[in-house]
DOSETI-744034 format. One record per atom (N, C-alpha, C): residue number from 1; residue in one letter; atom name; x, y, z. Coordinates in steps of 0.001 Angstrom, whole numbers. Example, Ala and Ser with C-alpha at 12.3 -4.5 7.8 and 13.67 -1.06 7.14 Angstrom:
# DOSETI-744034
 resi resn name      px      py      pz
    1    A    N   13190   -5690    7800
    1    A   CA   12300   -4500    7800
    1    A    C   13200   -3300    7800
    2    S    N   12850   -2250    7080
    2    S   CA   13670   -1060    7140
    2    S    C   12900      30    7870
END
This chain:
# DOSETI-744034
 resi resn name      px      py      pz
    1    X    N   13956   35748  -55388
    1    X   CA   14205   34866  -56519
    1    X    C   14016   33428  -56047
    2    X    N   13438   32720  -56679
    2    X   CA   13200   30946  -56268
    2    X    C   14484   30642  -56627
    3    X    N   14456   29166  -55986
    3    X   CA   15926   28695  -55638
    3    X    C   15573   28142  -57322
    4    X    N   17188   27881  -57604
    4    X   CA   16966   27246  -58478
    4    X    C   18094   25971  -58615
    5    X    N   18368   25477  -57883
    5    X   CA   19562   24430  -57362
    5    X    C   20826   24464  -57718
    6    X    N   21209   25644  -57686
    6    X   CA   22418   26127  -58241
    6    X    C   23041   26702  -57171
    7    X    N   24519   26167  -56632
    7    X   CA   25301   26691  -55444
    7    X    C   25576   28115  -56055
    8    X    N   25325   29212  -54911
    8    X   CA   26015   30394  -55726
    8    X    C   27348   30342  -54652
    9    X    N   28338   31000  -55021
    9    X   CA   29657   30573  -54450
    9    X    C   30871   32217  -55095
   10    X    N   31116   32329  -53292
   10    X   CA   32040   33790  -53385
   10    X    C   32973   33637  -54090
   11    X    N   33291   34270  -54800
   11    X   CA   34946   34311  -55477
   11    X    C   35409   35792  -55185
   12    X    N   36343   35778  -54553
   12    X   CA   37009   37402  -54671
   12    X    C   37846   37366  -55542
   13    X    N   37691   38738  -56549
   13    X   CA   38530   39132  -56995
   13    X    C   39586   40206  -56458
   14    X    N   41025   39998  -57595
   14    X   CA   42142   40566  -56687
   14    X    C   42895   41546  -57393
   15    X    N   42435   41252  -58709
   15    X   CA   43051   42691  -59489
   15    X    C   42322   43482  -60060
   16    X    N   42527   44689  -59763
   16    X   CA   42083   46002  -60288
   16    X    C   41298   46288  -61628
   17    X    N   41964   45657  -62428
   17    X   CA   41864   45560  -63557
   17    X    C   40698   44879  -64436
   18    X    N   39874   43914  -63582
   18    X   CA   39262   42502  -63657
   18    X    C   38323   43029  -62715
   19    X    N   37381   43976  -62740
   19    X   CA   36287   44337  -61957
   19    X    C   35057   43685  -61655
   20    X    N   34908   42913  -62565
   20    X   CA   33208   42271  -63059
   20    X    C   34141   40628  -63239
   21    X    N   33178   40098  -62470
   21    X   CA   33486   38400  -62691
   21    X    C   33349   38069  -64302
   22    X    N   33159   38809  -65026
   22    X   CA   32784   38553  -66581
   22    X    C   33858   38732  -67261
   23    X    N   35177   39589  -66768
   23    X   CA   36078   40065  -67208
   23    X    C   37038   38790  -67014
   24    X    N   36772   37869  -66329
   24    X   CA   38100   37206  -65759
   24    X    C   37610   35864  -66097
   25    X    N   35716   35398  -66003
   25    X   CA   35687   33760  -65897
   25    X    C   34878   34048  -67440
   26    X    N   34872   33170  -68240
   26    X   CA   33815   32955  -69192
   26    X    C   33816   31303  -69519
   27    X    N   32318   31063  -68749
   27    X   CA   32103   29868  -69068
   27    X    C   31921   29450  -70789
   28    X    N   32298   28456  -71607
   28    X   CA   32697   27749  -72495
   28    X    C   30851   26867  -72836
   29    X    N   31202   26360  -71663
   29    X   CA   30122   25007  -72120
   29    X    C   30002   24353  -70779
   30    X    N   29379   23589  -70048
   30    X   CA   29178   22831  -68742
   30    X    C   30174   22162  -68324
   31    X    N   31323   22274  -68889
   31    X   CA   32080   21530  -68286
   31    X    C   33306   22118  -68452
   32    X    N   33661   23302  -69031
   32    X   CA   35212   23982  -69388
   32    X    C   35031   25807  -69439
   33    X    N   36047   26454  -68804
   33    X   CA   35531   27710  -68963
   33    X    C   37094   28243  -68901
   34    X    N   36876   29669  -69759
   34    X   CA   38467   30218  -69434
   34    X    C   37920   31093  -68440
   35    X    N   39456   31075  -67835
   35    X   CA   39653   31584  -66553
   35    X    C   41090   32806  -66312
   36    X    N   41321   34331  -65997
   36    X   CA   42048   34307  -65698
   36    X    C   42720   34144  -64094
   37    X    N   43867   33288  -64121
   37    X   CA   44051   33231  -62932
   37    X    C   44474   34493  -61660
   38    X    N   45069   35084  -62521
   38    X   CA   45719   36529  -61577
   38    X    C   44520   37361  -60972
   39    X    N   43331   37045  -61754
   39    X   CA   41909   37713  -60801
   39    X    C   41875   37510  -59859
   40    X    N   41745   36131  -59284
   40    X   CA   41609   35649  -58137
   40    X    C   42252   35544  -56843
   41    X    N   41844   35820  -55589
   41    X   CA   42444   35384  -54602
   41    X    C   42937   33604  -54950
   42    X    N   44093   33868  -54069
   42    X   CA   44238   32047  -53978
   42    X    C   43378   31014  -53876
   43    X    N   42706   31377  -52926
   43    X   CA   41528   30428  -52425
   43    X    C   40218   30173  -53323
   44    X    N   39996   31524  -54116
   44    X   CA   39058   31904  -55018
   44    X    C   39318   30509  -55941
   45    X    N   40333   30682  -56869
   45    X   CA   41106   29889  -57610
   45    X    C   41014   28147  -57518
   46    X    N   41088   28370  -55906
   46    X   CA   41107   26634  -56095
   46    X    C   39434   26379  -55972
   47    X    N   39254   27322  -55463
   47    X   CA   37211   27187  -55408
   47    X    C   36621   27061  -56727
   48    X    N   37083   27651  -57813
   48    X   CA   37446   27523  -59043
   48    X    C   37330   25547  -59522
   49    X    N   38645   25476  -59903
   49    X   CA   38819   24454  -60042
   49    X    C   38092   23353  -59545
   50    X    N   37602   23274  -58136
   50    X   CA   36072   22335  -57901
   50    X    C   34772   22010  -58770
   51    X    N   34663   23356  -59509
   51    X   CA   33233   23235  -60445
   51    X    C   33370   22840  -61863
   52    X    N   34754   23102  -62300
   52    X   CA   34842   23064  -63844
   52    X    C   35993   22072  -63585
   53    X    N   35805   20750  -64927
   53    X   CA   36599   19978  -65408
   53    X    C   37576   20495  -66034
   54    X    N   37136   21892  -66878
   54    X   CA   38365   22002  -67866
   54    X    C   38615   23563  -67249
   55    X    N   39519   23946  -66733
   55    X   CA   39906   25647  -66576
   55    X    C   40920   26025  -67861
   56    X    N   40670   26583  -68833
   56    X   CA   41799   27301  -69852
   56    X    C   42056   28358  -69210
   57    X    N   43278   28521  -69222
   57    X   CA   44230   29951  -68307
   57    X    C   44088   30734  -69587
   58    X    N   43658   31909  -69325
   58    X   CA   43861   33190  -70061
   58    X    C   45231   33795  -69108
   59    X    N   45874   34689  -70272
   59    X   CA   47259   35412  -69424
   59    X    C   46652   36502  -69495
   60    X    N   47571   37256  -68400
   60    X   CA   46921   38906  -68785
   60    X    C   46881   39978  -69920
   61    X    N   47377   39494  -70500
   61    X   CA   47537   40032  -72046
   61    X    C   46149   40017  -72555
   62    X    N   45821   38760  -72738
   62    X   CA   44381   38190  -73172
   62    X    C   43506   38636  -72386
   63    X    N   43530   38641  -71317
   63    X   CA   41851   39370  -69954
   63    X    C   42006   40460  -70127
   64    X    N   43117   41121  -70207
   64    X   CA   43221   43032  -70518
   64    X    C   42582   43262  -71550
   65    X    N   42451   42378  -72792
   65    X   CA   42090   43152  -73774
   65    X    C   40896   42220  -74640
   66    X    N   40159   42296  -72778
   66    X   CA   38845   41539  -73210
   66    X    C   38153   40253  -73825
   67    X    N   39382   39306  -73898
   67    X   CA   39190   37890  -75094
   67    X    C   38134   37120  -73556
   68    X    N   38887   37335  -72982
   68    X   CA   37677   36546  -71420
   68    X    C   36170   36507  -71533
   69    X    N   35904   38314  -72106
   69    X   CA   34363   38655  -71878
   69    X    C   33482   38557  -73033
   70    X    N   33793   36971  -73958
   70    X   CA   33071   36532  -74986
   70    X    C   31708   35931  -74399
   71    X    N   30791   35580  -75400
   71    X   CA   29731   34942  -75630
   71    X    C   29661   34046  -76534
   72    X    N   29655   33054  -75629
   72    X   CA   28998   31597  -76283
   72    X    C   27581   31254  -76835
   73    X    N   27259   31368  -78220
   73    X   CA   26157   31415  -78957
   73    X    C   26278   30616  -80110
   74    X    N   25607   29285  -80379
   74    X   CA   25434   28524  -81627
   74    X    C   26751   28009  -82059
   75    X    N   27073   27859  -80951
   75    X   CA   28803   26870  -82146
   75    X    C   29881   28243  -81842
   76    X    N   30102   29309  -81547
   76    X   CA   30391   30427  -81843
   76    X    C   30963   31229  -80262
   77    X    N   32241   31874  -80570
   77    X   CA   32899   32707  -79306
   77    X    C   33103   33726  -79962
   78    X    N   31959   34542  -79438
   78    X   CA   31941   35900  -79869
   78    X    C   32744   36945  -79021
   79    X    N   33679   37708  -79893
   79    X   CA   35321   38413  -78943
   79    X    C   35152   39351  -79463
   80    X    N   35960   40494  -79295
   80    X   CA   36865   41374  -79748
   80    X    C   37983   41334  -80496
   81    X    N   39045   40135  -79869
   81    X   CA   40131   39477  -81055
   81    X    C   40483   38265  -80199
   82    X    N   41362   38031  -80675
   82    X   CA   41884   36382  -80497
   82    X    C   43470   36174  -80983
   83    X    N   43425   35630  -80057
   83    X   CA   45409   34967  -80169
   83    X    C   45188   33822  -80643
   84    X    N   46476   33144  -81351
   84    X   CA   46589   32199  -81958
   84    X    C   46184   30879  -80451
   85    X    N   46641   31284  -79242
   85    X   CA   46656   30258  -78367
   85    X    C   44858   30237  -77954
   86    X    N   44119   31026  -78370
   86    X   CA   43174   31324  -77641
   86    X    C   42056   30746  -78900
   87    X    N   42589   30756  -79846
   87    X   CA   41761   29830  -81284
   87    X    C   41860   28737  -81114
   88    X    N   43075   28013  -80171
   88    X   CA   43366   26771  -80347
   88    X    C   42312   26278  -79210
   89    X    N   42268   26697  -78489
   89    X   CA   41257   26687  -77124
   89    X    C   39845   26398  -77381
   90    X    N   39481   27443  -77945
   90    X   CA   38466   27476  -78289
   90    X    C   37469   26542  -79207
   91    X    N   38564   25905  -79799
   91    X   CA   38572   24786  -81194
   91    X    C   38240   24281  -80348
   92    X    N   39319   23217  -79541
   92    X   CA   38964   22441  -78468
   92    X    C   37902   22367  -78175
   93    X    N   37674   22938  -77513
   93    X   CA   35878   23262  -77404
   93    X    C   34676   23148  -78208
   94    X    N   35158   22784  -79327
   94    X   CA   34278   22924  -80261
   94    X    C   33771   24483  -80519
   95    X    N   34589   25404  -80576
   95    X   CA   33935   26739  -80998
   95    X    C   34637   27580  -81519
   96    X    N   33745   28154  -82624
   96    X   CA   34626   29084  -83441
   96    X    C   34735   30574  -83227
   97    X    N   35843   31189  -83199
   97    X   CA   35913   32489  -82664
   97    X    C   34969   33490  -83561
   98    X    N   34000   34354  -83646
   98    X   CA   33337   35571  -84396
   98    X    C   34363   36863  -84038
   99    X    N   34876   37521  -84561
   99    X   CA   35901   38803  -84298
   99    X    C   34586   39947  -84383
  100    X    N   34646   40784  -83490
  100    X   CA   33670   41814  -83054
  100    X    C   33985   43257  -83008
  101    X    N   34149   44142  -83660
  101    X   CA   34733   45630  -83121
  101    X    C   34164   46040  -81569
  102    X    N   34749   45965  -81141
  102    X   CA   34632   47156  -80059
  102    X    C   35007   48148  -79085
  103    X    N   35958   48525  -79520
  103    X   CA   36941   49094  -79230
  103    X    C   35946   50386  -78326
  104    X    N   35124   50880  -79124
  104    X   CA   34323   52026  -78377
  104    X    C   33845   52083  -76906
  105    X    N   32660   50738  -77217
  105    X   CA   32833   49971  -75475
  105    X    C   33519   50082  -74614
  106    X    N   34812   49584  -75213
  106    X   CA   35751   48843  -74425
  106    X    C   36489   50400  -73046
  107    X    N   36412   51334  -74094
  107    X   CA   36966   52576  -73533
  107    X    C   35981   52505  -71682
  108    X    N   34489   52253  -72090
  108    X   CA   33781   52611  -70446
  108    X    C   33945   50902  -69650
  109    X    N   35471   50166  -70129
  109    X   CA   35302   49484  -69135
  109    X    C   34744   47738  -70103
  110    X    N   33981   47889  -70327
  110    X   CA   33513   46274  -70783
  110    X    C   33826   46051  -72552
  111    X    N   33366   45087  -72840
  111    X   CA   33166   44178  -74168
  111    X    C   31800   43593  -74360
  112    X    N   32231   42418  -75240
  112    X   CA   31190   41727  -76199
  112    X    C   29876   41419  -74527
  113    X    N   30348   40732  -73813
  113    X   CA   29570   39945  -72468
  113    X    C   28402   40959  -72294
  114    X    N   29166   42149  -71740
  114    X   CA   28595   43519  -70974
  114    X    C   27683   44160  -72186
  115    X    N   27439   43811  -73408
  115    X   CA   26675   44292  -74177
  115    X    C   25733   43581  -74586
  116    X    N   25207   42350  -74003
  116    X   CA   24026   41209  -74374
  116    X    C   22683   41565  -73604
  117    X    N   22125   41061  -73949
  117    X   CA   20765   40857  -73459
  117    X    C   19887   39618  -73015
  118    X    N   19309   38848  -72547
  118    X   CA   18853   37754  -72550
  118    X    C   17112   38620  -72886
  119    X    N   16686   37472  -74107
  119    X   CA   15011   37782  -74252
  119    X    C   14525   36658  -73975
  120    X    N   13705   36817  -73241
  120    X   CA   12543   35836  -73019
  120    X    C   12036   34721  -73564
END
């Protein structure tokens, strides 16, 4: 792959639960991303906090049940569901939550993220 000037940078994850870096970070926009913290090693965490201005803490309530592994598309945070704290967030951001079924997915493990495509 050609470089493309982008640091790539280890993060370990630390809970079980939070398998796929998609489950735990979802970048927002270039400058703010939710994050849950309990994924991370310590160190991970503050490695974290170096790249992004804005970290929104997801609790585990919220990363368990997938609000993390949205997609950012046109103005739009495409989820599964949403907490009242996690609308407010998102506003912030300038973005509006889309509510998504997927409960079916969700059974082998992923959400909205794990079901995209990038086209050409």
């Amino acid at each position: 792959m050609p470089k493309m000037g982008i640091p790539a940078v280890p993060l370990q994850l630390a809970d079980p639960y939070c398998y796929h870096l998609d489950t735990c970070l979802s970048p927002l926009n270039n400058e703010a991303a939710l994050v849950f913290p309990g994924a991370f090693s310590a160190d991970s965490f503050v490695t974290l906090n170096r790249f992004w201005k804005r970290l929104h803490l997801l609790t585990a309530h919220e990363a368990y049940r997938f609000m993390g592994n949205g997609i950012v598309a046109n103005g739009n945070y495409i989820t599964p569901r949403v907490t009242p704290r996690l609308e407010a967030i998102l506003g912030a951001e300038g973005l509006k939550p889309v509510i998504v079924e997927t409960s079916e997915f969700e059974k082998a493990g992923g959400s909205c993220f794990c079901m995209k495509m990038f086209l050409p």
